[in-house]
N, C-alpha and C positions, 0 to 999 in steps of 0.2 A: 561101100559102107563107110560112116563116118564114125571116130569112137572119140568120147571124150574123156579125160584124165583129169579128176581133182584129184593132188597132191597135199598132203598135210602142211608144206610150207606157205602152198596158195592160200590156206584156210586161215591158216597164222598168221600169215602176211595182212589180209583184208582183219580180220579180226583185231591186229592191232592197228591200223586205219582207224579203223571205226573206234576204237577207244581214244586216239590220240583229238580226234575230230571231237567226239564227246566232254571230253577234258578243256577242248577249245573252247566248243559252247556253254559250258558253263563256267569259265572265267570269264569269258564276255559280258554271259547275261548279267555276274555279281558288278561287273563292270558297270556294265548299262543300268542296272539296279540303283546303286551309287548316283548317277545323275538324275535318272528319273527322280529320285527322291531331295534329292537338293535341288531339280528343278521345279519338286511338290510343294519344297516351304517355300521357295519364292514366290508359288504362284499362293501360297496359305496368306505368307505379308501382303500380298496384290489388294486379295480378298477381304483382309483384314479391316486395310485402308478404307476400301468401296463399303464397308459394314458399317463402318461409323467410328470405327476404333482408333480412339489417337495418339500415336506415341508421344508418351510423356519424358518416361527416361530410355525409353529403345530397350530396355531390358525385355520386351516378351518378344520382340519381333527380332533381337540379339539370339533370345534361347531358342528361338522357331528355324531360324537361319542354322543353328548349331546342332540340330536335333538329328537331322537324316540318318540311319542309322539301317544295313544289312545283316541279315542272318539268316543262319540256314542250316535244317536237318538235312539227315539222309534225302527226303522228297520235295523238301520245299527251298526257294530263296528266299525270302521274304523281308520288303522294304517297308519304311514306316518311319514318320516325322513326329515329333513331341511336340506338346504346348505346354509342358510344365515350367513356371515360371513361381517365383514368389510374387505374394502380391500386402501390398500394406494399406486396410485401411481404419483413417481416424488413428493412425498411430499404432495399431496393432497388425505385424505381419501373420499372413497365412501362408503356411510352405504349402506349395502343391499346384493345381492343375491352372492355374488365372486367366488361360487360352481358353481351355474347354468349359472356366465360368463367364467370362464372357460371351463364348458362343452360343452356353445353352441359357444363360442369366444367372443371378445369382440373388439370392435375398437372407440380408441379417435381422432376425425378428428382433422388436424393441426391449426394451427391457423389461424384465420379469420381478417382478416385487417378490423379495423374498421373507419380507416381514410389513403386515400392512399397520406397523406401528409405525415402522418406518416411515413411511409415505405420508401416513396423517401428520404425525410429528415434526417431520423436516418438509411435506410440501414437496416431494419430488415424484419424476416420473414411475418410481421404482428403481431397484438394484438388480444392478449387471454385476453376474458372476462370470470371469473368464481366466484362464487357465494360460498364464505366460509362457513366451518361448523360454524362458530357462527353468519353468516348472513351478513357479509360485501361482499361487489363487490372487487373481486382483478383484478387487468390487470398484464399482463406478455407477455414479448415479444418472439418471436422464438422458441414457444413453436412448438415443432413437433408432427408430427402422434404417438397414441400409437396403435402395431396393434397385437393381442393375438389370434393365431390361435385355433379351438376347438380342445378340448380334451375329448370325449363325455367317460363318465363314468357312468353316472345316469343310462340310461336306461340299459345299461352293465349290474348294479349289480342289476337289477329289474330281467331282464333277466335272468342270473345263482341262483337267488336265489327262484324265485317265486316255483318252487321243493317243498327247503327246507322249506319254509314260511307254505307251505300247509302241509307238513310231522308234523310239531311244533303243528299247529293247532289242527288239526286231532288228534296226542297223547294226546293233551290236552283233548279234547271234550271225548276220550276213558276211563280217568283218569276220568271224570265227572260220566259215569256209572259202576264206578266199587267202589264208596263210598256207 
């Protein structure tokens, strides 16, 4: 007759195994995370480039390079690259996304006459009312359309790279069971 014996140390023993292995893999993956994602924006600049977009002062493809960014609940890691840049145009900056107006377009409507005594009297397109970065009301006359056709890029480099993202990861999580 053959009899077998689990002991409460054998259970303890493999149970902390299996946590210390667990803990492995997921430092790894925040690991692998981390370059998937700074390998995302390079491939976001790649994209950029092949879209039509031209770096003028490197400031969006500066904050896209800078963006890579992990986090993580209890269930999830979760990687993700920024397009938030400033952008300035005709003199007037807009803080906020200039990657994701670019990619999806963008359009400034012309000006809006806000007294049509205005217009007959001075002869102008209409008055532009807009609202400064340090919170004063400007007007400006004959201000035209600004009209920025897309250049979709984002999901481009989401697209050729999600492969690569998954290969990163995966070497990592494999590095985790061989310590």
């Amino acid at each position: 007759m053959l009899q077998l014996t689990v002991e409460q140390r054998s259970v303890d023993s493999v149970v902390d195994y299996v946590e210390r292995v667990k803990m492995r893999i997921f430092a790894q993956m925040r690991v692998g995370m981390r370059e998937a994602m700074e390998g995302l924006a390079a491939e976001a600049v790649s994209q950029a480039s092949t879209a039509g977009i031209q770096m003028r002062t490197g400031q969006l493809f500066e904050d896209i390079l800078n963006s890579p960014s992990v986090h993580e609940t209890a269930e999830l890691i979760v990687g993700g690259i920024g397009v938030k840049s400033d952008m300035t145009i005709k003199g007037r900056t807009f803080q906020g996304y200039l990657g994701t107006a670019l990619d999806e377009g963008y359009t400034v409507p012309s000006a809006v006459p806000l007294s049509r005594k205005i217009d007959k009297a001075q002869g102008t397109a209409g008055v532009f009312q807009f609202i400064a970065a340090n919170g004063d009301t400007r007007f400006t006359f004959g201000h035209k359309a600004i009209r920025v056709r897309p250049h979709p890029f984002l999901r481009q480099a989401k697209e050729a790279f999600t492969d690569p993202i998954m290969e990163i990861i995966a070497a990592r999580v494999a590095e985790a069971y061989e310590e």
